[in-house]
N, C-alpha and C positions, 0 to 999 in steps of 0.2 A: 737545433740542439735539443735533447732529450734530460726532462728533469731527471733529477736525482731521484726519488723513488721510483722512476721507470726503469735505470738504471740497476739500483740496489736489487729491485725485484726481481729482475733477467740473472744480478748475479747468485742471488739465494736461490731461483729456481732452478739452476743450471747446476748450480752444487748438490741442491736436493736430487737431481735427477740420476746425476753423476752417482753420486751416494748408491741411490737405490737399483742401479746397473750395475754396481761392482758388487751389492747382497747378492744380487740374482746371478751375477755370474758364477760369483762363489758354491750357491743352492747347486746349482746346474753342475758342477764338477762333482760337490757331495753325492749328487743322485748317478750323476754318469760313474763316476769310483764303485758306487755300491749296485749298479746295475748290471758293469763288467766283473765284481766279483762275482754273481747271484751265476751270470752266465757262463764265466769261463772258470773258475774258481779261482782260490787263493786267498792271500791274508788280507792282514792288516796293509801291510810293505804295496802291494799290489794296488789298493784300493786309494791310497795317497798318489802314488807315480801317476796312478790315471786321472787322482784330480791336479793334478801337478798340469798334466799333458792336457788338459782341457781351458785350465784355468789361463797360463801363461799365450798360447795363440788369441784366446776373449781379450784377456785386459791388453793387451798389443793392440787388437783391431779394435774394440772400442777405446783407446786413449789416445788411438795414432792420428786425430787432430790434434789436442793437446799436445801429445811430443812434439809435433813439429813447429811451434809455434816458438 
């Protein structure tokens, strides 16, 4: 059996990680959004839809442990 702060700690760490995989994935949509406008042009409208289409396939494949639990 595993004590309690080895426990606590696995779960604060896994949160904290969790946390900072979904900023990054977030970052990564912002820059892929404003990479596809730079190159194919268009607005604002454009520049969301592709962090839309970036962000939703990330947070699926990184949280499809968690879903399926």
């Amino acid at each position: 059996m595993m004590d309690m702060p080895v426990i606590y700690g696995r779960i604060v760490n896994g949160l904290v990680f969790k946390a900072l995989g979904i900023i990054f994935i977030y970052l990564g949509g912002e820059l892929f959004g404003e990479g596809l406008v730079k190159i194919v042009g268009g607005g604002e409208v454009f520049e969301t839809v592709a962090l839309i289409v970036f962000i939703i396939p990330s947070l699926f494949i990184f949280l499809k442990k968690d879903l399926q639990k």
